[in-house]
N, C-alpha and C positions, 0 to 999 in steps of 0.2 A: 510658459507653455507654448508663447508661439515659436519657441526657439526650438523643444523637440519635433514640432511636424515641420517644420524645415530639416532637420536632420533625418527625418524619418524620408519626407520626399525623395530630399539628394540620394539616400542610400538605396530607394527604390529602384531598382536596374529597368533602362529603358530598353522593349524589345529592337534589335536590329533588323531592317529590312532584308539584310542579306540572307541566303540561306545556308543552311552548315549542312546541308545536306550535300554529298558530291553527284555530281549529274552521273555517275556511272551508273548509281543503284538504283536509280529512277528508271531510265530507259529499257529497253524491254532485249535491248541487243539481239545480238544474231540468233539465240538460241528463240525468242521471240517472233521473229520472223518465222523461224522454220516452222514454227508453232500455227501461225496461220497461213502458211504457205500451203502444208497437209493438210488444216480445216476444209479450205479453198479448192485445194484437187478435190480431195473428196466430197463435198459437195456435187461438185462439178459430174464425179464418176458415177453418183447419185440420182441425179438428176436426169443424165444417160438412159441410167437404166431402168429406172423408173418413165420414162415416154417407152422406149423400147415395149415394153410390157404392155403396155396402155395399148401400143398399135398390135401387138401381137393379139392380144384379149379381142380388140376390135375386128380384126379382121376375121378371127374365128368366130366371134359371131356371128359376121354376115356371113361366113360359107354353111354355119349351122343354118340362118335361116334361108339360105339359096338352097340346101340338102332337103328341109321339112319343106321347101314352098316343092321340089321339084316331087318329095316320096309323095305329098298331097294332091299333085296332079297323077299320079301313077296308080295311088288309092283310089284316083274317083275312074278310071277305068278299068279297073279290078283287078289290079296286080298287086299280090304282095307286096306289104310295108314293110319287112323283118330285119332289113339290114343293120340295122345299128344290133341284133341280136344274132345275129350270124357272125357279122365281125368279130361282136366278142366272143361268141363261143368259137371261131377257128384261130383268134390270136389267145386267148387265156385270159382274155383280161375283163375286168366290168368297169375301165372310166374310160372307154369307147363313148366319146360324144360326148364325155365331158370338157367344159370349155376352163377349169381349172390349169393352173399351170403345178405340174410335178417335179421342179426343178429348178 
């Protein structure tokens, strides 16, 4: 009996450390590259344009509230407040004063 687990052993195939894999199909090659090359711009183009917006929004803001501080001193000496209703009714539009972006 101890003669077949010996034979059973030896016949047992030991794994090789090397690997049968070819390094070609592993690596991510050039097509890989380009792959995160366009992630990377565009991020990049993203990122752009997104602060862009940030300071665009930002700065309409303040001119919004420089426009209400100035029409609230204008108010308290009794001059019509109507411009943001005059603008839109002589341009056609109602997102006068809106600080939204349409575009």
């Amino acid at each position: 009996m101890s003669s077949t687990w010996a034979a059973l052993a030896a016949a047992t195939p030991v794994p090789s450390p090397t690997s049968t894999v070819p390094d070609v199909e592993v690596t991510p090659g050039v097509a890989g590259f380009i792959a995160i090359a366009v992630v990377a711009v565009v991020t990049i183009l993203l990122v752009i344009d997104m602060t862009r917006r940030i300071r665009r929004t930002r700065y309409r803001a303040e001119i919004r509230e420089r426009l209400e501080s100035e029409a609230g001193a204008e108010g308290a000496e009794g001059v019509a407040t109507d411009e943001p209703e005059r603008r839109a009714a002589e341009d056609g539009r109602a997102d006068v004063g809106d600080d939204t972006e349409r575009g």
